[in-house]
N, C-alpha and C positions, 0 to 999 in steps of 0.2 A: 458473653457480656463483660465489657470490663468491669475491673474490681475498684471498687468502691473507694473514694481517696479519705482518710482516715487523719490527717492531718499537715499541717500547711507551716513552714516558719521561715526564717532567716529569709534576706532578701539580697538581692547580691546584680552586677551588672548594669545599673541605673544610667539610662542616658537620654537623651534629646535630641527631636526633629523642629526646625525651623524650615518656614516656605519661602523658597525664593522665585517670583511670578507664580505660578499654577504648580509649581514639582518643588515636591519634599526634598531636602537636602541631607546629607550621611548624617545618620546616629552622631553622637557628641557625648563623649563620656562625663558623667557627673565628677568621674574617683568614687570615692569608697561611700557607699552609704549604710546608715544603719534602722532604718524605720521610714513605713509607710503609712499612712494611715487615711483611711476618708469616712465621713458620714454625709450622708444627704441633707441638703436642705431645701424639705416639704413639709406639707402639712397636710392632712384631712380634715374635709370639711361632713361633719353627719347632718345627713338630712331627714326631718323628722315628718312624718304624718300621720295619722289616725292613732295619736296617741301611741306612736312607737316609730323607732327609727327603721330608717325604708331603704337608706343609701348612704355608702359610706364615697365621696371625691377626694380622690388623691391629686396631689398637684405634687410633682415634684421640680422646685425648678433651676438645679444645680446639685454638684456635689461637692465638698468641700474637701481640699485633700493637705497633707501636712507629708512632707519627704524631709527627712532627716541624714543630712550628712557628716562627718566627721571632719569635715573642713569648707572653704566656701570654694565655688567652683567659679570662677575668675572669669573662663570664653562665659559661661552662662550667665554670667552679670553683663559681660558686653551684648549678648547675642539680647537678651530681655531691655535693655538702649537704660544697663543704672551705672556704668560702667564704660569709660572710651581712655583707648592709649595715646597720652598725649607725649610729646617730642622729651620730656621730663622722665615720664613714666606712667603708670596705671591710675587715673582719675576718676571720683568716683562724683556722677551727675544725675544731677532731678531726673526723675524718669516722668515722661509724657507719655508715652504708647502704652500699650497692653498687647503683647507678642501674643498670636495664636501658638500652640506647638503640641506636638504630640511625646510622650515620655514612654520611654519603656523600663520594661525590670521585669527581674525573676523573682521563682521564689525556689524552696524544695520540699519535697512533700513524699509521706508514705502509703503505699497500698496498704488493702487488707490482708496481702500477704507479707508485707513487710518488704516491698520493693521498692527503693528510694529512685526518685525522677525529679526533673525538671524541670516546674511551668514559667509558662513565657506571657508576657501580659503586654500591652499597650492601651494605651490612656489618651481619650483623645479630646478636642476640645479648651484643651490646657490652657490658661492664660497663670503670669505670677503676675500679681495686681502690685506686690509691696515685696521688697528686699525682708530679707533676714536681718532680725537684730543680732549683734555682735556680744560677747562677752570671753574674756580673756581672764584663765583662773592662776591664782600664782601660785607655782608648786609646793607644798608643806612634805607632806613626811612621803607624797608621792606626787608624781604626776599628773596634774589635774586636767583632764584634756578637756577642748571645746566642743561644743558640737552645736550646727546651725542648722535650725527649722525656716526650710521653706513654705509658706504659704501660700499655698493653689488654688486654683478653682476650675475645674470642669463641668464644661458645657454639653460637652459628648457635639457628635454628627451627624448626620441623616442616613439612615442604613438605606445602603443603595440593591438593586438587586444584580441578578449577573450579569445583564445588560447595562446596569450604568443609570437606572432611574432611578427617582424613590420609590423604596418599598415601602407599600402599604398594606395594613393586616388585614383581615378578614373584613372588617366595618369601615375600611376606605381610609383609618390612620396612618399617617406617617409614623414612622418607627425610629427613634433617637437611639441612639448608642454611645453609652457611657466607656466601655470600655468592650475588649474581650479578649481572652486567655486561650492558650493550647496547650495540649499536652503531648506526651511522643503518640498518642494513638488518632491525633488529628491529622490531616493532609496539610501539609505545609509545613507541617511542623522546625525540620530542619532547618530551615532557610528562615523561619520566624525573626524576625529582631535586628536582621541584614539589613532592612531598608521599612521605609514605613509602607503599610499592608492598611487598606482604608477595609473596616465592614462591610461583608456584602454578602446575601442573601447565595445559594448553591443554584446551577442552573437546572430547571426543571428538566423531569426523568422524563425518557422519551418512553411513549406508552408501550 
């Protein structure tokens, strides 16, 4: 059985996929990041009868994600349409669109035996709705560096199966996917984060 993963930090390798027609285009390095973070935005609804509650409805319908960089990533402002090079130099314009894209990043993390590894994650769904504010600190008795939160939102994808349909679970749902993570004891592992890798269900075992 693998060993139990016992804790999870630092974040490191942060990049970006953009579609160009129907196929995902190469990874796109953010630079340096230094925080991820997301919460869900749902709610439940309890449902009450015979003088007691009988059901609890979850709706979840987004997640909210915040990426923290240590500078602003300049292609990712052009690639998101809040940014265009004009004949002068780097221009920055109204944004109209909401870019689909897919993000990835690492993390690292220890077993229960104290064996340090590498997980790999992708994020799918991605839209940035609104740029990062800016703030510039002036140096006193040290250097006051900047750092710029991106604001995210994911949608997540339709988890497809190994044939390329959607899968649906037992009661005939479609199955959305927010994101999903490997580790070195997964299959694919190595090649993870090369190119973007969509969700999808393993192909059923031959009897």
């Amino acid at each position: 059985m693998e060993n139990k993963e016992l804790v999870r930090f630092n974040i490191k390798n942060a990049k970006y996929s953009t579609k160009s027609g129907n196929s995902w285009g190469s990874f796109v390095s953010f630079g340096s990041s230094k925080k991820f973070a997301s919460s869900i935005d749902g709610t439940t609804k309890d449902i009450f009868g015979d003088g007691r509650r009988i059901l609890g409805l979850t709706n979840e319908r987004k997640k909210n994600l915040e990426l923290t960089l240590n500078t602003l990533c300049e292609a990712y402002e052009i690639a998101m349409g809040r940014k265009i090079q004009t004949a002068q130099g780097l221009a920055e314009i109204r944004q109209i669109n909401n870019i689909e894209h897919v993000i990835y990043f690492e993390t690292e993390a220890y077993d229960e035996d104290g064996k340090k590894y590498t997980a790999k994650t992708m994020v799918y769904g991605v839209t940035s709705p609104t740029r990062p504010s800016e703030e510039y600190n002036q140096t006193t008795e040290e250097v006051n560096e900047s750092e710029f939160v991106y604001p995210l939102v994911c949608n997540g994808v339709v988890l497809k199966t190994s044939g390329g349909d959607d899968y649906k679970d037992a009661n005939g749902n479609i199955v959305y996917c927010w994101q999903q993570t490997v580790t070195p004891s997964d299959s694919g592992y190595a090649t993870f984060g090369d190119t973007v890798i969509m969700p999808s269900m393993p192909a059923p075992s031959n009897p």
